[in-house]
C-alpha positions in Angstrom: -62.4 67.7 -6.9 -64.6 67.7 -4.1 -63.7 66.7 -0.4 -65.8 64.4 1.7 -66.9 65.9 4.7 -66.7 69.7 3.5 -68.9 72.1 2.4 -70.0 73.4 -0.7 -72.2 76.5 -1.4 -74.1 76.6 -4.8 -75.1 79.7 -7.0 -78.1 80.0 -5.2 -76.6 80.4 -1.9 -77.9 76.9 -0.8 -75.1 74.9 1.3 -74.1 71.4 0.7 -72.5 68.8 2.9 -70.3 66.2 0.4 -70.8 62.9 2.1 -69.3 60.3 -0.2 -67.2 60.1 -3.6 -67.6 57.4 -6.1 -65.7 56.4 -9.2 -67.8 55.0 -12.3 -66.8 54.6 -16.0 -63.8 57.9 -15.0 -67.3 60.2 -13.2 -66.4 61.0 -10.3 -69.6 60.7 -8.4 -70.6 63.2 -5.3 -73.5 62.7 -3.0 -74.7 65.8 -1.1 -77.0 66.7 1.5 -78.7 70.0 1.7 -77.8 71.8 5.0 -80.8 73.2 7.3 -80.4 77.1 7.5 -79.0 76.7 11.3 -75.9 74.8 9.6 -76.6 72.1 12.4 -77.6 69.3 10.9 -78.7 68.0 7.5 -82.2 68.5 6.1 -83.9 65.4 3.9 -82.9 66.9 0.7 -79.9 64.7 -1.0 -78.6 65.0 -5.0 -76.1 63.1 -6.7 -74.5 65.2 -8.5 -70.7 65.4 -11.4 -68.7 68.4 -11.6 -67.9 69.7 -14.7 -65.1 72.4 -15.5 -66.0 75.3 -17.9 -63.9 78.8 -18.0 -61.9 77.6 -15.0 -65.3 77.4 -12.9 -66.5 74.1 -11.6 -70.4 73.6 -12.4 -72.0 70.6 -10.1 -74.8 68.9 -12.7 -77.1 66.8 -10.8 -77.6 63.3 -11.9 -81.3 62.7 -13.2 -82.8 59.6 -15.0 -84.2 56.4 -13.2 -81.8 54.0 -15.5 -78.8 56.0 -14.3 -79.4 56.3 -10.9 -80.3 52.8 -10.5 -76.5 52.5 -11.6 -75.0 54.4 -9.6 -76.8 54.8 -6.3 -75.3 51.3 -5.0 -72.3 51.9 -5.5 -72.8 54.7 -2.2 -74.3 51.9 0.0 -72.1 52.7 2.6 -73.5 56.7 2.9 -77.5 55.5 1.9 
């Protein structure tokens, strides 16, 4: 749903660099890195985050909870 390498602007305005995709248990899996407000360069603010689909809108839901990140953060050990 998401494209590695592209941008993506939330709600709040904030923009998002998609740096890797991973597929767990049929979740696509996104990690992102916050863009600084030049667009230059990335700042040191990442989120793991699903999309979801509701009323033909796609909602990004970050991924919170120690036991599931510990699941899925390896499996992006190529981006970490």
């Amino acid at each position: 749903m998401l494209e590695i390498d592209k941008v993506v602007i939330l709600e709040n305005g904030e923009e998002y660099l998609v740096l890797d995709k991973v597929l767990y248990e049929n979740i696509e899996y996104y990690y992102i890195a916050k863009l600084n407000d030049t667009k230059t360069d990335i700042e040191n603010n990442y989120k793991l985050v699903t999309i979801k689909e509701e009323d033909g809108n796609k909602i990004l839901k970050e991924v919170t909870g120690v036991e599931t990140l510990k699941k899925i953060l390896p499996l992006f050990e190529n981006s970490i």
